[in-house]
N, C-alpha and C positions, 0 to 999 in steps of 0.2 A: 376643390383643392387639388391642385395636380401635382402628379409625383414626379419628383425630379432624378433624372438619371445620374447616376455614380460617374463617379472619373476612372480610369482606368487601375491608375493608384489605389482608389479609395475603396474599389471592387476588389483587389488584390489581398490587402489590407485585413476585409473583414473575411474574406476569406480562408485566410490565413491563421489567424486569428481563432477561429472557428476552429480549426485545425487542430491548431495546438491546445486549445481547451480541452479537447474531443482525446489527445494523446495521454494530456496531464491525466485526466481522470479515469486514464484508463491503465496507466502506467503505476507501476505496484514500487516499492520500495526494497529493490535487492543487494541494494549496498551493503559491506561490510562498515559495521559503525557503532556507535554506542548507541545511536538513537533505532538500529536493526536489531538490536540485540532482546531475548525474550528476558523481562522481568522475571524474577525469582520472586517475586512475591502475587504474583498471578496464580488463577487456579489452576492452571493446566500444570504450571511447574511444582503446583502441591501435590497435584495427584500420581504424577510422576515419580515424584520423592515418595512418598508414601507406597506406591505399587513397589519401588526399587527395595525398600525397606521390607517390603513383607516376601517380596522374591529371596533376597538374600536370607530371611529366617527359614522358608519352607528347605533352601538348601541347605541351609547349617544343620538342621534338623533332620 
């Protein structure tokens, strides 16, 4: 079975291609958005609330 050579285009192409798969997954999401935004009902934003909660008692006290 012989392998057949690309076209100039079609070398380009997956090249390219290649590229940009390679950017996407590497590429992090830092927009400002609803879909950026941390959940309040996540655990980190509990434990957050919680440590805030217990800071402001050890002050008041």
């Amino acid at each position: 079975m012989a392998v057949t050579r690309l076209k100039r285009k079609d070398r380009k192409n997956k090249t390219t291609s290649r590229l940009e798969v390679k950017t996407l997954k590497l590429a992090t999401n830092i927009e400002l958005g609803s879909r950026s935004k941390q959940s309040t009902k996540d655990q980190l934003a509990k434990n957050n609330l919680l440590l805030d909660q217990l800071s402001s008692a050890l002050r008041a006290s």
